[in-house]
C-alpha positions as YAML, in Angstrom:
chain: A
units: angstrom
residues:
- id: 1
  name: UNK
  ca: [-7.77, -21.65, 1.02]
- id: 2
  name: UNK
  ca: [-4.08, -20.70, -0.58]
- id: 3
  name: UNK
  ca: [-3.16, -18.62, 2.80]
- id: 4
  name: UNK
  ca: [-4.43, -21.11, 5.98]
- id: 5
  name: UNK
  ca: [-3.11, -20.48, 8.75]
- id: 6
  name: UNK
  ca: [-0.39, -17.98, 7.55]
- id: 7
  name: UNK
  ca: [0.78, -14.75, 9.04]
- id: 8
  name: UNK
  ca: [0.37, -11.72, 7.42]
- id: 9
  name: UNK
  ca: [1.40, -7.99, 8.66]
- id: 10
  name: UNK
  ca: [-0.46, -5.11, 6.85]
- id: 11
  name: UNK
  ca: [0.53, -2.03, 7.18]
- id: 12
  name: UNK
  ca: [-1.99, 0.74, 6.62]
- id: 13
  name: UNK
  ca: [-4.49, -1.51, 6.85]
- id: 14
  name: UNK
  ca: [-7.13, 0.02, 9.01]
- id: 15
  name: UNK
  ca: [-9.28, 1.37, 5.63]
- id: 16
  name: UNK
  ca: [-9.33, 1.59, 1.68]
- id: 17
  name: UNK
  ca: [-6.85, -0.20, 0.01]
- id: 18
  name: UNK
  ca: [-5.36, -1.84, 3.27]
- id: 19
  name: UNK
  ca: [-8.32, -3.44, 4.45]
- id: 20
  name: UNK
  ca: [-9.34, -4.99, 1.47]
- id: 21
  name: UNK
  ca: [-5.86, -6.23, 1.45]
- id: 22
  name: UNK
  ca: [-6.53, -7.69, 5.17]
- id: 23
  name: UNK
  ca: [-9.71, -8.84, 4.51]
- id: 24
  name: UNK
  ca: [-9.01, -10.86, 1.14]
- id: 25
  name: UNK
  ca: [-5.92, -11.97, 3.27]
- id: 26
  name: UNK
  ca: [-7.99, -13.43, 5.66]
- id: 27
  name: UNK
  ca: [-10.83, -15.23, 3.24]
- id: 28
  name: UNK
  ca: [-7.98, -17.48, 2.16]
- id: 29
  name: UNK
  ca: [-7.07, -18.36, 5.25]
- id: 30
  name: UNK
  ca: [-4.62, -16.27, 6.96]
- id: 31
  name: UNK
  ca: [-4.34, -14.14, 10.71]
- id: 32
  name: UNK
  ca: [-3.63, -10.52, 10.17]
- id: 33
  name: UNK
  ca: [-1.94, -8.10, 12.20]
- id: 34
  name: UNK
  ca: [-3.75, -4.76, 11.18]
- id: 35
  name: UNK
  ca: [-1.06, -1.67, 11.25]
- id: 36
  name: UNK
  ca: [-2.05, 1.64, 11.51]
- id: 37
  name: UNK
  ca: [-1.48, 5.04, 12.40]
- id: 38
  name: UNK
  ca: [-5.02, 5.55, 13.88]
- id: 39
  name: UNK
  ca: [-5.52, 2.57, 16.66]
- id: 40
  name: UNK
  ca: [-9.53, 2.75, 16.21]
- id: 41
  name: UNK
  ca: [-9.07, 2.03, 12.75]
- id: 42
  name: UNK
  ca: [-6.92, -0.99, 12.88]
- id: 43
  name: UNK
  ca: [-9.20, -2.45, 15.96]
- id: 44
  name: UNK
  ca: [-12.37, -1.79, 13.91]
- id: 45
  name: UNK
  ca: [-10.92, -4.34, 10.91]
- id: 46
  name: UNK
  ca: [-9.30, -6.53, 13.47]
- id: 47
  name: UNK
  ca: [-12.95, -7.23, 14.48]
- id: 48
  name: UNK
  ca: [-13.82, -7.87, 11.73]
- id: 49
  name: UNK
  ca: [-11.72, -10.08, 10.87]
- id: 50
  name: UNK
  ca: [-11.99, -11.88, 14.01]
- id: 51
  name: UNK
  ca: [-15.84, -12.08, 13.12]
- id: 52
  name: UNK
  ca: [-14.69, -13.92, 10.50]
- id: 53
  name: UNK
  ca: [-12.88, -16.72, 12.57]
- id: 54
  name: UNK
  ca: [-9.42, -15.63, 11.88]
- id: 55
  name: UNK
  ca: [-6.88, -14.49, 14.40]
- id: 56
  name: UNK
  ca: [-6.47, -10.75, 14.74]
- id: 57
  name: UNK
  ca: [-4.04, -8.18, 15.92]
- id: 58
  name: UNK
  ca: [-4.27, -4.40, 16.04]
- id: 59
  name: UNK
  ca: [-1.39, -2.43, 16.53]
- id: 60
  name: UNK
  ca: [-0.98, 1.66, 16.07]
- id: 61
  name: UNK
  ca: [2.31, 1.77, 14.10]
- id: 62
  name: UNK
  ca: [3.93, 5.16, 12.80]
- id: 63
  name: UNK
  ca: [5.67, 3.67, 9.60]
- id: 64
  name: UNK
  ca: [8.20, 6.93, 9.67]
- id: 65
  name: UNK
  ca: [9.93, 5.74, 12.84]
- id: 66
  name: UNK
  ca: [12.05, 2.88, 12.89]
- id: 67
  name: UNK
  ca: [11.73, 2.06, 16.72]
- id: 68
  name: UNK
  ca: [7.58, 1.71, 16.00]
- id: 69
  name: UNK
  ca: [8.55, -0.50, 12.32]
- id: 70
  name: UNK
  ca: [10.84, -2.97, 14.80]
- id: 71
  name: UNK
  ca: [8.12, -2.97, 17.44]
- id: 72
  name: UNK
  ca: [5.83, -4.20, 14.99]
- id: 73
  name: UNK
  ca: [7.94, -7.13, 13.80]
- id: 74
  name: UNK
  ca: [9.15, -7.89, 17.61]
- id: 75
  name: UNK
  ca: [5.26, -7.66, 18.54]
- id: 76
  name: UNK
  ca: [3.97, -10.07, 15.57]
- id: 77
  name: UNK
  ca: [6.42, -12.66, 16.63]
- id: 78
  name: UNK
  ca: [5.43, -12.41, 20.18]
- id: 79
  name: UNK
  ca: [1.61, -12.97, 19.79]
- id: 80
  name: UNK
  ca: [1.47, -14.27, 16.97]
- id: 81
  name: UNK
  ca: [4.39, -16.91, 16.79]
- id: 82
  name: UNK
  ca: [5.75, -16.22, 13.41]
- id: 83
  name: UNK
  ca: [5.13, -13.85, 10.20]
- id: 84
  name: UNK
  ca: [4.87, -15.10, 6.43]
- id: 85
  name: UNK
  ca: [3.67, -12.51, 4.94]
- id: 86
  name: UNK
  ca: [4.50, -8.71, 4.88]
- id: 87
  name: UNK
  ca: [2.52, -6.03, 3.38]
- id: 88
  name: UNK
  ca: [3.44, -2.33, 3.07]
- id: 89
  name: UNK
  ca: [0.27, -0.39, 2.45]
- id: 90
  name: UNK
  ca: [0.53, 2.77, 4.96]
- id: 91
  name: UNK
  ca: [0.53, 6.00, 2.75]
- id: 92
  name: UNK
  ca: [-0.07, 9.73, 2.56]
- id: 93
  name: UNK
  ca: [-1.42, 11.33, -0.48]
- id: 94
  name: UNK
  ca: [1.07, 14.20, -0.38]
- id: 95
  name: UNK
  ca: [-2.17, 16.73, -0.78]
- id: 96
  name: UNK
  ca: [-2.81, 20.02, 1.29]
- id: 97
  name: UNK
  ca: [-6.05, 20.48, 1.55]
- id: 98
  name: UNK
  ca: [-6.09, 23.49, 3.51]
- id: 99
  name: UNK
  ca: [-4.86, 25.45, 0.54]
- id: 100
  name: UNK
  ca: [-6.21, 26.57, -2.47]
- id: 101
  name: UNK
  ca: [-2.95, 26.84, -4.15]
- id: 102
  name: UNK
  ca: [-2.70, 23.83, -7.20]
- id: 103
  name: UNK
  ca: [0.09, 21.17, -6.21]
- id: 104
  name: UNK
  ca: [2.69, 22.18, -8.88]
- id: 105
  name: UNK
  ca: [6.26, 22.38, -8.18]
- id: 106
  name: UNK
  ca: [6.02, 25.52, -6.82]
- id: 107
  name: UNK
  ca: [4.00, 25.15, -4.23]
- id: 108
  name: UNK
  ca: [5.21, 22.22, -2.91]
- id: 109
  name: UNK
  ca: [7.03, 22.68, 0.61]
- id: 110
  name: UNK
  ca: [9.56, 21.00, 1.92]
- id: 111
  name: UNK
  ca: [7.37, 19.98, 4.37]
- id: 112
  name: UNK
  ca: [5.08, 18.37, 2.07]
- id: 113
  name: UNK
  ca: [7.96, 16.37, 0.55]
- id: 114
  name: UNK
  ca: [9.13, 14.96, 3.93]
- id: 115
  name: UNK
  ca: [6.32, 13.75, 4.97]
- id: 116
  name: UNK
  ca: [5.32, 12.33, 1.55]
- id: 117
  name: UNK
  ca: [8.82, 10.37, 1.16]
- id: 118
  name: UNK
  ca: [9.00, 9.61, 5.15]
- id: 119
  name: UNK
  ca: [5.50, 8.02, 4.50]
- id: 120
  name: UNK
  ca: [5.67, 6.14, 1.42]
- id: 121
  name: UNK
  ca: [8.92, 5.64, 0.72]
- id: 122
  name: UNK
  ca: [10.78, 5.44, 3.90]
- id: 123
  name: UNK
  ca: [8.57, 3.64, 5.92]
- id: 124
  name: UNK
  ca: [8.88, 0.86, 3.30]
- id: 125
  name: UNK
  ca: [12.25, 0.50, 3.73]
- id: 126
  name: UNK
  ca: [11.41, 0.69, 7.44]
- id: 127
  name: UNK
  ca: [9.52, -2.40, 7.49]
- id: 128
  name: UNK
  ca: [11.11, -3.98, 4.77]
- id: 129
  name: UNK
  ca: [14.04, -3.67, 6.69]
- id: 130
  name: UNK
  ca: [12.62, -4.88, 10.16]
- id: 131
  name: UNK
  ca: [11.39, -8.31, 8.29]
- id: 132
  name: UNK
  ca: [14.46, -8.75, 6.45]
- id: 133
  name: UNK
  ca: [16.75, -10.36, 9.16]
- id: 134
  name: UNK
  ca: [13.79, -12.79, 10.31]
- id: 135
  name: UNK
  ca: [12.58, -14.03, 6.69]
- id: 136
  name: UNK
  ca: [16.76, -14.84, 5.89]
- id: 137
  name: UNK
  ca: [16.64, -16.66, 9.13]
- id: 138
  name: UNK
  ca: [13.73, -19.00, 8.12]
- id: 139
  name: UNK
  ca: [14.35, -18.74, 4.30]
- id: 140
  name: UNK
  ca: [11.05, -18.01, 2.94]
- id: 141
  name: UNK
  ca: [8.39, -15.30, 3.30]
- id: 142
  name: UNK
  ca: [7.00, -12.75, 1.17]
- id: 143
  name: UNK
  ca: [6.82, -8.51, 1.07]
- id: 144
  name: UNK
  ca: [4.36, -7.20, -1.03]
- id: 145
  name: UNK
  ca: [4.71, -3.48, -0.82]
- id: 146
  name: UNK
  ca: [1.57, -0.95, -2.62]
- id: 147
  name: UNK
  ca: [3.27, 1.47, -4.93]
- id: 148
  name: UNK
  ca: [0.91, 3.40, -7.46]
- id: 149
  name: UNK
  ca: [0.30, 3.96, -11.20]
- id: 150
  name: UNK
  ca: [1.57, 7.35, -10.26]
- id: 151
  name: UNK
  ca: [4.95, 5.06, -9.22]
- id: 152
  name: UNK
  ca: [4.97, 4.49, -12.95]
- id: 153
  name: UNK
  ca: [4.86, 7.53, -14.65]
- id: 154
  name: UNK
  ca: [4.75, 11.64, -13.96]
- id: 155
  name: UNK
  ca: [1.39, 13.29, -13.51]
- id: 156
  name: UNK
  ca: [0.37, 16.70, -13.94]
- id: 157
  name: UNK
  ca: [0.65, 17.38, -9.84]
- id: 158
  name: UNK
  ca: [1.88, 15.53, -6.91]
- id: 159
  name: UNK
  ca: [5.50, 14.91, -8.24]
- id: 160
  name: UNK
  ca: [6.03, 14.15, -4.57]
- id: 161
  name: UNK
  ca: [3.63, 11.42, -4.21]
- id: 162
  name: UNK
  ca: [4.80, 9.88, -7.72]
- id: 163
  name: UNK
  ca: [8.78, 10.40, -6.86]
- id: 164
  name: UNK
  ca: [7.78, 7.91, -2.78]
- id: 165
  name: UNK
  ca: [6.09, 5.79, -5.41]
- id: 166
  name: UNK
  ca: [8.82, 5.17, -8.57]
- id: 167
  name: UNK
  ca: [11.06, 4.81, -5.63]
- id: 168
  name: UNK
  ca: [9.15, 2.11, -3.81]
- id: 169
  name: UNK
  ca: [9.39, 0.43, -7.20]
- id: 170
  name: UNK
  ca: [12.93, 0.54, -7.91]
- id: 171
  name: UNK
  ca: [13.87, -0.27, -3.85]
- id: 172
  name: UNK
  ca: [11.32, -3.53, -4.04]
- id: 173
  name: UNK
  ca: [14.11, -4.28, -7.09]
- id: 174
  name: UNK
  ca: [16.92, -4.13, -5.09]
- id: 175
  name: UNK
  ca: [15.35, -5.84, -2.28]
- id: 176
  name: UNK
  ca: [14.34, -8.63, -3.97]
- id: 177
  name: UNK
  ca: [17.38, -9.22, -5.20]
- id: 178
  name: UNK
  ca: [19.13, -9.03, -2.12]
- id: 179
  name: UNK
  ca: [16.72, -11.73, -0.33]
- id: 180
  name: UNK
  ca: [16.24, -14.03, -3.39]
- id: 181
  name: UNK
  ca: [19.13, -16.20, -2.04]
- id: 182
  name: UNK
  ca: [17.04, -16.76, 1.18]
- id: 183
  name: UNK
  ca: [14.00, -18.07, -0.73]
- id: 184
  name: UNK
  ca: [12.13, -14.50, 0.09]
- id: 185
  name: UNK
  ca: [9.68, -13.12, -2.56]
- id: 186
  name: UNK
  ca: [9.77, -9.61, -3.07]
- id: 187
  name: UNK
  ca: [7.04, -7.82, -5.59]
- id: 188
  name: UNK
  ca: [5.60, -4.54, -5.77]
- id: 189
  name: UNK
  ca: [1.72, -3.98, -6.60]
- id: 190
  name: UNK
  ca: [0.61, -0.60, -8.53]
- id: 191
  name: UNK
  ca: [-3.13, 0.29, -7.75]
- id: 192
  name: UNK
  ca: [-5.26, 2.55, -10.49]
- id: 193
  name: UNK
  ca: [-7.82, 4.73, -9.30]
- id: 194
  name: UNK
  ca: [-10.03, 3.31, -6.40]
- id: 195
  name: UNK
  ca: [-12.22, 5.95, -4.61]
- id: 196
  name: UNK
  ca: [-10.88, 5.80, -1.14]
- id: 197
  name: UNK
  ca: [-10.05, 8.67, 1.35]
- id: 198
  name: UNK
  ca: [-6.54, 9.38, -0.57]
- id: 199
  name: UNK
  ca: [-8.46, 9.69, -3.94]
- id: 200
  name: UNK
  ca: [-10.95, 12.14, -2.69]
- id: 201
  name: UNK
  ca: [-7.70, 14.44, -1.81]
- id: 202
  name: UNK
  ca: [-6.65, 13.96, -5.15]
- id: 203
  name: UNK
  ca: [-9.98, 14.87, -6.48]
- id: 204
  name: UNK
  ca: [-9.35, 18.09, -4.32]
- id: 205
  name: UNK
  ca: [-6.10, 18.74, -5.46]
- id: 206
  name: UNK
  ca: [-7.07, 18.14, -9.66]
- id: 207
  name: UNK
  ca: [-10.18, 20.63, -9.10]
- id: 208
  name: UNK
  ca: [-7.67, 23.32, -9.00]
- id: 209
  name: UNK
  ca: [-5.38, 22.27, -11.37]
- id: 210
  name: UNK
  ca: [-7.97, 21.97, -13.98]
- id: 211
  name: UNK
  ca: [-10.91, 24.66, -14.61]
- id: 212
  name: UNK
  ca: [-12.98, 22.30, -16.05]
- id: 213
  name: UNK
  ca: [-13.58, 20.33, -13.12]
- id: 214
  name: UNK
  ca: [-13.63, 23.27, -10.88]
- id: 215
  name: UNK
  ca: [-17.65, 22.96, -9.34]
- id: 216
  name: UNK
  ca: [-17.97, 19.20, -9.65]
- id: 217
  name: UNK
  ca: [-17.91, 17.13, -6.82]
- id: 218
  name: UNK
  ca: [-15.45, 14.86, -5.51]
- id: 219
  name: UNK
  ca: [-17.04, 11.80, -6.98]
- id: 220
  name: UNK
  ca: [-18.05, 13.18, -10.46]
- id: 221
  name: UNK
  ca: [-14.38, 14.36, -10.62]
- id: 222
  name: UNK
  ca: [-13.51, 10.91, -9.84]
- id: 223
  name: UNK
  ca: [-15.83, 9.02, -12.21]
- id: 224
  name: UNK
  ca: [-14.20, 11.53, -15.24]
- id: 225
  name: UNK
  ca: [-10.80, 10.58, -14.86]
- id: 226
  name: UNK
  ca: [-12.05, 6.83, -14.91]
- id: 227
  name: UNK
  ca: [-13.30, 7.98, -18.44]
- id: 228
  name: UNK
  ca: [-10.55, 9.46, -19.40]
- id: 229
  name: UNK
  ca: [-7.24, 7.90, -17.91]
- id: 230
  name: UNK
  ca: [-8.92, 3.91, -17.65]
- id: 231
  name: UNK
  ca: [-8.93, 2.02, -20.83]
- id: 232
  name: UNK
  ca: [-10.83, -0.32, -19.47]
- id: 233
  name: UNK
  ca: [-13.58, 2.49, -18.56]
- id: 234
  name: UNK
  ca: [-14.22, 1.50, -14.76]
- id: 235
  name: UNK
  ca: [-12.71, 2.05, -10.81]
- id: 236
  name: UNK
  ca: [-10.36, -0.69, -9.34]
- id: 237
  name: UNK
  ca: [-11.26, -1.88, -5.98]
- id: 238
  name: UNK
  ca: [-10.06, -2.77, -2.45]
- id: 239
  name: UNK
  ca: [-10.77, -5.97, -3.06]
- id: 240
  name: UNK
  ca: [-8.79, -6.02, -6.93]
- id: 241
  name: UNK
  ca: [-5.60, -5.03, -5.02]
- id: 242
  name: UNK
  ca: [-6.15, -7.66, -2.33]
- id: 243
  name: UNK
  ca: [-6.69, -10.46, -4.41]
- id: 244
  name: UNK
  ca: [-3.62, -9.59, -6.16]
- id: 245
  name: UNK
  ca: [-1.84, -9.39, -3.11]
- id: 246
  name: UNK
  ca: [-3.14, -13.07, -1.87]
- id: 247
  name: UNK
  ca: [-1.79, -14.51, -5.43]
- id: 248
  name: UNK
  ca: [1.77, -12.69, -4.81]
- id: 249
  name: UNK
  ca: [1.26, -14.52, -1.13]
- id: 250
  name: UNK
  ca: [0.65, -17.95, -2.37]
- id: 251
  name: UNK
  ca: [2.86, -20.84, -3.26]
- id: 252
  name: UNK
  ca: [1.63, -19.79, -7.05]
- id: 253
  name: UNK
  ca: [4.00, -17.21, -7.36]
- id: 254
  name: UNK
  ca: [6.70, -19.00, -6.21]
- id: 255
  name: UNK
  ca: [9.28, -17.89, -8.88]
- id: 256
  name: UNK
  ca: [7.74, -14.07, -9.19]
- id: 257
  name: UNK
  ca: [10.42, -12.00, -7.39]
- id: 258
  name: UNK
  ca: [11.45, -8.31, -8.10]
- id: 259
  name: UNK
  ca: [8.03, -7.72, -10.64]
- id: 260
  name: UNK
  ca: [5.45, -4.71, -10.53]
- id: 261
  name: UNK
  ca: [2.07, -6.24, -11.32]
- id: 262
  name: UNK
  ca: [-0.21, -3.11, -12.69]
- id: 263
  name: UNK
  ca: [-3.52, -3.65, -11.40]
- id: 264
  name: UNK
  ca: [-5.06, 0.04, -13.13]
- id: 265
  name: UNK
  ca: [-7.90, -1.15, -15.49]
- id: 266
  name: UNK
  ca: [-4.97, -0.95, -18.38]
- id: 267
  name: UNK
  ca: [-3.91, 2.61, -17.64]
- id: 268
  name: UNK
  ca: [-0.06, 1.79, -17.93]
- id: 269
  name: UNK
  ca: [1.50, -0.40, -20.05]
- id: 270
  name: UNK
  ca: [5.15, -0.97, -18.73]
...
């Protein structure tokens, strides 16, 4: 196992992306503290991964607030004795879906930017942040945090959700720079289209951007834009994005620092 008996933090990680990240986290080995906004999430994959043998936390963490992103770190150390891994996974799809209104420019509150950059973008600096001082101290760990393919280019709505993204890209840059002297690893993952929770809102969102795929459900929605966006022609999963994550973990990426690793089924090349 390439993670035994490491210490990982994920935030986000009480469903779809993030707890394929903490459960592929824990097959090779490591304990996972499983951060979330919703505490019966996070306890629900802390079992689980206690049902796998591995040590478990659960902790309810609001990633916008930097007195909850210390807490976290603070906590971690406390019951857990030390942290070697960091993870930044909590997100927010940006979508209303209590309006009909398409998510163009706009339309788009203020209020809907906030909370889309205080999510995504801020509480990765949050965290990222929190870690920092502890991972210079012991020179080494690593922070992985989840960016997007919408990180990487514009799409036809949610220029919120793609500005928290580019800018979780370009931060993990500076970042890694910044800890590279300290022997930290700092890399950025970009998911494609998995059908979690956040996807479905998207399917919401595209059904009224787009007449054609007005009537269809969220799921046939979903399986057309794999068709039409994926080279590759099929859905990433959880567990794609997790095993990505353990490699950036692992002693075998040792001297990968600063780098976005795509894992979209081919859907951007840069």
């Amino acid at each position: 196992m390439r993670l035994r008996n490491k210490v990982a933090i994920v935030t986000g990680g009480g469903g779809g992306i993030g707890e394929g990240i903490c459960l592929c986290l824990a097959r090779e080995g490591a304990h996972v503290v499983v951060s979330d906004f919703n505490q019966d999430l996070a306890d629900k994959v802390a079992n689980k991964l206690k049902e796998k043998g591995r040590k478990a936390l659960s902790l309810k963490t609001d990633v916008r607030m930097d007195n909850e992103c210390q807490a976290l770190i603070d906590t971690t150390l406390k019951e857990m004795g030390k942290i070697d891994i960091l993870v930044c996974c909590a997100g927010v799809s940006g979508i209303r879906l209590d309006s009909d209104m398409p998510d163009v420019i706009e339309n788009l509150s203020e209020a809907d930017w906030d909370l889309t950059i205080d999510v995504n973008l801020k509480g990765v600096f949050l965290c990222n942040r929190a870690v920092a001082p502890y991972f210079k101290k012991q020179r080494s760990g690593k922070i992985i945090n989840i960016s997007s393919m919408g990180g990487r280019k514009g799409t036809e709505i949610l220029a919120h959700y793609c500005a928290s993204k580019g800018g979780v890209i370009v931060f993990t840059q500076s970042v890694a720079l910044q800890l590279a002297p300290f022997n930290v690893n700092v890399n950025t993952i970009c998911p494609g289209m998995i059908y979690t929770p956040l996807w479905k809102h998207a399917a919401h969102a595209l059904s009224y951007s787009n007449p054609q795929l007005k009537g269809m459900s969220e799921k046939e929605i979903f399986d057309a834009q794999i068709q039409k966006i994926i080279p590759l022609k099929r859905p990433q999963t959880a567990e794609d994005i997790g095993n990505a994550v353990v490699f950036l973990a692992s002693a075998e990426a040792e001297n990968i620092t600063g780098q976005t690793l795509n894992v979209d089924g081919g859907a951007v090349f840069s």
